[in-house]
N, C-alpha and C positions, 0 to 999 in steps of 0.2 A: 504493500500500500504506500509505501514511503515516492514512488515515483508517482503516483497519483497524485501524490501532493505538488510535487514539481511540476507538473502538467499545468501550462496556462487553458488550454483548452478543454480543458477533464468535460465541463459540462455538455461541450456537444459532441465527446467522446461516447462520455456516456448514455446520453442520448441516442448515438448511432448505434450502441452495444445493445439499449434496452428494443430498441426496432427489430436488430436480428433477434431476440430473444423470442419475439411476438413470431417472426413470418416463420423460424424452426419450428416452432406449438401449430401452426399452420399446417405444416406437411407432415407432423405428427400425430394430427388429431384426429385424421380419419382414420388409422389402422384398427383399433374399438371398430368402428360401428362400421365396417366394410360388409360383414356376412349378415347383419339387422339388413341393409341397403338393400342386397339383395334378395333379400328373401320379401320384403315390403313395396317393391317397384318392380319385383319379378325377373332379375337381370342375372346371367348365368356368371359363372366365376371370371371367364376373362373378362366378361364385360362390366363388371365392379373391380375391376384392375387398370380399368381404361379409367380410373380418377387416378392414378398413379401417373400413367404411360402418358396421358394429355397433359399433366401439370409437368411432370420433366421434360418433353420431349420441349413442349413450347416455349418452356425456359432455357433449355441447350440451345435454341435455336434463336431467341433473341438476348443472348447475351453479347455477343458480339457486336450487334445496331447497339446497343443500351450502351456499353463501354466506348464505343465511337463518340455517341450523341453525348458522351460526356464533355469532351471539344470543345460542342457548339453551346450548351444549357448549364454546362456548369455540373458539379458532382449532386448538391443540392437538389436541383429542380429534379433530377432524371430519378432519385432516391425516394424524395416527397411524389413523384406523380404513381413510380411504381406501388407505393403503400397505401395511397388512393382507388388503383387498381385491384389491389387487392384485398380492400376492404369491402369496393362493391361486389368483386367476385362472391365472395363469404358469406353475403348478406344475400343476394341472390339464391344460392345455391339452396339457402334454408327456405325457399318455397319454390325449388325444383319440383317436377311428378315424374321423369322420365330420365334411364341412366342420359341418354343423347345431353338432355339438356346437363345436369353433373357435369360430364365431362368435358363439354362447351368453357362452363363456367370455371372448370379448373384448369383449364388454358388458359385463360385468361387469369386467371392465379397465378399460373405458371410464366405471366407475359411478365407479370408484377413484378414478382421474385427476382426474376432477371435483371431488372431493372435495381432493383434491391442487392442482390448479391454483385451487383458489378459496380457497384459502388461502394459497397461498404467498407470493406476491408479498405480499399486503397484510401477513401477517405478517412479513416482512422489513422492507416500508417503516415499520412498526409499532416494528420494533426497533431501527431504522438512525436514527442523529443523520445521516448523511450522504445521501441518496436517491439521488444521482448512482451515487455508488459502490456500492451495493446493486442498484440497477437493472442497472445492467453486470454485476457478478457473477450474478445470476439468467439473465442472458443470454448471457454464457459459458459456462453449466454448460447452457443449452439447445444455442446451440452444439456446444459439445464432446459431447453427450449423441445428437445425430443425427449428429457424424463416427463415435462409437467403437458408437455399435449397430448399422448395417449391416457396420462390420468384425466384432462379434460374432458379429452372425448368417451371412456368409457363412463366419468360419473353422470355426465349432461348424456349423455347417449341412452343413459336407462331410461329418463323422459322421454326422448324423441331420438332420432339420427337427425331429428334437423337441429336441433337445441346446439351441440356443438360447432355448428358452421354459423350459424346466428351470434354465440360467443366469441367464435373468432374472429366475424365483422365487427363487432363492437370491441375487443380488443385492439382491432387495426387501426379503430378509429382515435382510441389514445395515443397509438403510435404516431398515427400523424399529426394529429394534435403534439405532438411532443416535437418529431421532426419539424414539424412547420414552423414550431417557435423558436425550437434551441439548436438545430442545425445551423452549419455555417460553413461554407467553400474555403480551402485556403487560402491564403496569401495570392501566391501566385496562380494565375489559370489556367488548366487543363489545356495544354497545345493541344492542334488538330491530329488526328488519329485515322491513319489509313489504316486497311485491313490487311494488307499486304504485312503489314507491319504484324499481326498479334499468327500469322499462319507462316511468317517467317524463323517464329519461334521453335517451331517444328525441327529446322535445321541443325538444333543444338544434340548432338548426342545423345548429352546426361538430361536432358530434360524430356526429347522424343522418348527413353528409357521409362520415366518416369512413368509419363501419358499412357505408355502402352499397360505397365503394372496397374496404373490406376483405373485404364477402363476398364479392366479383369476382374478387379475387387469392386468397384460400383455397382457392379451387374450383379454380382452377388450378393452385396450389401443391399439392394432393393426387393432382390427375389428374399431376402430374407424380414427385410421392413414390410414388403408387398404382401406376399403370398404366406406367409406362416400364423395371420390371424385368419384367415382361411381353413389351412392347417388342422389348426390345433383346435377349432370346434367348442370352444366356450361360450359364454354367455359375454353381454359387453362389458359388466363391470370386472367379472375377474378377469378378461383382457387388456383391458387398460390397467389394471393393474401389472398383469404381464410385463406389457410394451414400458410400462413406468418402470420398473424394476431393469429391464434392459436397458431404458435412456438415464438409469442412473451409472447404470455399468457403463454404458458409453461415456458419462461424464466422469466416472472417474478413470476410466483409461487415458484420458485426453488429459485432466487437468492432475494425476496422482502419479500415473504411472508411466505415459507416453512420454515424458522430457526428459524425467526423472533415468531411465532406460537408458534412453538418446545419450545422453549426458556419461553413459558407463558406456555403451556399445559402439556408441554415433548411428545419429539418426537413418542410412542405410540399412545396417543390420536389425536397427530395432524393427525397421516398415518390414522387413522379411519377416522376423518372429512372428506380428504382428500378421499378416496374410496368410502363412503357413498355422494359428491358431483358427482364425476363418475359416479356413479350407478344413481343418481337424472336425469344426463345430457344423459344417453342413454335411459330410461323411454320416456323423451321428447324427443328424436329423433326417438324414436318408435315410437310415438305419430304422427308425420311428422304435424308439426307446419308450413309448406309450409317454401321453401326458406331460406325467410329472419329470420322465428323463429329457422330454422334449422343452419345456419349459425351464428347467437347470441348464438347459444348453444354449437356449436362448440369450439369455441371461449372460455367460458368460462369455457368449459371442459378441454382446454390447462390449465389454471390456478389451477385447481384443479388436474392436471393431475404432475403438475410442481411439487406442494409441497407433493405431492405421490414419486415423484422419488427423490427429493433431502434429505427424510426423510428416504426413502429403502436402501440411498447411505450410510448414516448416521450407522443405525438398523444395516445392515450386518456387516460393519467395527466392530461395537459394539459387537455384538451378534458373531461372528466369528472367526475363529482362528488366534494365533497370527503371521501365517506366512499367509502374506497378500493374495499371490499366491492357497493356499487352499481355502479362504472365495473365491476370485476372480473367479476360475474355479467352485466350486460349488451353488456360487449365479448367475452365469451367468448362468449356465445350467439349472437351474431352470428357470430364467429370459427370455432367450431365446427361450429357448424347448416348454415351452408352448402356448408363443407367436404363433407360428408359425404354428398351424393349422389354427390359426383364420381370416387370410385373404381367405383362400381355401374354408372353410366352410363357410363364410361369402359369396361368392362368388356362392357356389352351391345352398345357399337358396333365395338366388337375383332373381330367377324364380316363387320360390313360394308366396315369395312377397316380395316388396324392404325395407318394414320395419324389417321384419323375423330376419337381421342379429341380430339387434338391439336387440329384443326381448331374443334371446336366447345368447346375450351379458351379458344383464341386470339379466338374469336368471344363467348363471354361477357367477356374483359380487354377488348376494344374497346370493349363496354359499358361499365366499370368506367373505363375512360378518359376513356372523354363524360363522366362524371359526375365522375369527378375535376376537368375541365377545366370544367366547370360549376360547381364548389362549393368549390374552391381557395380561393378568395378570401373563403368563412367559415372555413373554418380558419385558413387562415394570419393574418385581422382579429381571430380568439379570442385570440392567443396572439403577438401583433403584429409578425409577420411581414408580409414583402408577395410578392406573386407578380407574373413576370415582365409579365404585361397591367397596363398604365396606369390603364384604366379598373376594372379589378375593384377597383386596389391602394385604388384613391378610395374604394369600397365596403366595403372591408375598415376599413377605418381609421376609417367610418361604423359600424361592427359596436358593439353596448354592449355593459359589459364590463371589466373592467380586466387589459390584455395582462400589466402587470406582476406581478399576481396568478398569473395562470393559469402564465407562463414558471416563478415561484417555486413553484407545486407539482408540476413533472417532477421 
């Protein structure tokens, strides 16, 4: 907290951090009441996954316009219009009658978000003398934002499925209330922003590396967020409790253990432990351990799930260009775009049998593995790390580059 103090800008720091807090409870509140939806609007299992696959896809897909248009409107405006977005989204969605419309509406959630997540971080780093400390609080309030919106959604869910999307309009609307007042752009303005520029990023070794682990674990981390209150066949409040107990695992992997790790292993090794526990925890949910072994593994996949994303948050900053806006628009779209089949597909093999997601979960992270274990060794060379193989570390350390540059702008 001591850098907190030192922070001239803390207020519309915090302000930006209490925003994410709200739009994460957003994308976590529908997992509770997904199997109520469908059974009450009559929509079969993929098509109560198409409020997953519509709200990511639309967001992988304007995050790039949204981080351009930062340029021309400023960090501010494009953040404040996104949280308007999706407050009417939310508020709409609670007198939907048909999945069609749902999942209209959570596109247009997902337009928001976009607009939201490509602003936020940079504007924070933008405002913080400190980046360590800023990055953490971004990540805590994502944390804390996927343990308290599945408790959302399953207690408000025992009323209605609509009571929680009603909730969350009216939480957006304090957001923006909040952004509108206490936000503020920095100093200096957003230069203009070609796209050549955030797809040039691509080019860089250790960070194409990264992109390619990170779409392998996204995919899984959704078919796990998406498809497992499906799954597991509860009622909506002891699901939300569920998903609550997992988003607090997720918060503590990210804010206890994921740095904490880093800090002994280097944050390379730690994002492998961390995808190789992943891949461990949908094995055994393939496995369908009944119930209560399914729900301990949940659980614990929040945790290993946590210091996967607080270490990718880390890696990109690293690994990534030094106009924050380019790493932001081209790690999101990696991050998002591939996410976003996997509640759909998950959803279509739910017929052929309920373990299926799981399996051909577990089988794209094996992917994601090989290729981690192949390209370690330009990451962790970026940012002057070495990984456990002798012969890669020689390579790494061959990498051009200046390590101590890159460690200095996470």
């Amino acid at each position: 907290m001591a850098a907190a103090r030192d922070e001239p800008n803390r207020t519309a720091i915090y302000a930006t951090a209490l925003t994410a807090f709200f739009a994460i409870a957003g994308i976590a509140v529908v997992d509770p009441i997904l199997p109520v939806i469908g059974e009450e609007i009559g929509a079969s299992t993929w098509q109560i996954e198409l409020l997953f696959t519509a709200y990511i896809a639309v967001m992988a897909l304007g995050m790039i316009p949204a981080v351009m248009a930062t340029g021309r409107f400023g960090y501010k405006k494009i953040l404040v219009a996104g949280v308007s977005l999706v407050a009417v989204a939310a508020g709409f969605a609670a007198l939907s009658s048909t999945i069609g419309q749902l999942a209209a509406l959570r596109g247009l959630w997902g337009l928001g978000n976009a607009m939201f997540f490509a602003t936020a971080m940079v504007l924070l780093v933008s405002l913080a003398r400190d980046r360590e400390w800023v990055v953490g609080l971004f990540e805590t309030c994502v944390g804390l934002g996927f343990a308290v919106g599945p408790l959302l959604g399953g207690l408000l869910g025992g009323i209605s499925w609509r009571v929680p999307f009603l909730a969350c309009g009216v939480l957006m609307l304090v957001a923006l209330l909040v952004s509108a007042t206490r936000l503020k752009d920095p100093a200096a303005r957003p230069a203009t922003l070609r796209v050549g520029q955030v797809f040039r990023l691509f080019r860089r070794p250790g960070f194409l590396a990264l992109a390619a682990v990170t779409a392998a674990y996204n995919f899984c981390f959704f078919v796990v967020l998406g498809y497992t209150p499906v799954f597991l066949g509860l009622a909506v409040v002891p699901l939300g409790l569920v998903f609550t107990a997992w988003g607090v695992g997720l918060a503590v992997g990210i804010l206890v253990v994921g740095h904490r790790l880093a800090h002994r292993v280097g944050a390379v090794q730690t994002l492998g432990l961390a995808v190789l526990g992943v891949l461990v925890a949908l094995v055994l949910l393939a496995l369908d351990l009944g119930t209560v072994g399914s729900v301990v593994v949940v659980v614990l996949s929040g945790v290993c799930m946590g210091v996967a994303n607080a270490n990718l948050t880390d890696l990109s900053l690293a690994l990534g260009d030094p106009d924050r806006r380019v790493t932001t628009g081209a790690f999101n779209l990696v991050r998002w775009g591939f996410a976003a089949p996997a509640p759909v597909i998950a959803g279509l093999l739910h017929p052929v049998s309920p373990t299926a997601p799981f399996w051909v979960g577990a089988g794209v992270l094996v992917l994601g593995v090989v290729v981690f274990l192949a390209t370690a060794h330009r990451m962790a060379g970026e940012i002057g790390e070495r990984v456990l193989w002798s012969r890669w570390d020689r390579r790494a350390r061959a990498v051009e580059g200046s390590p101590d540059e890159a460690l200095g702008e996470v």
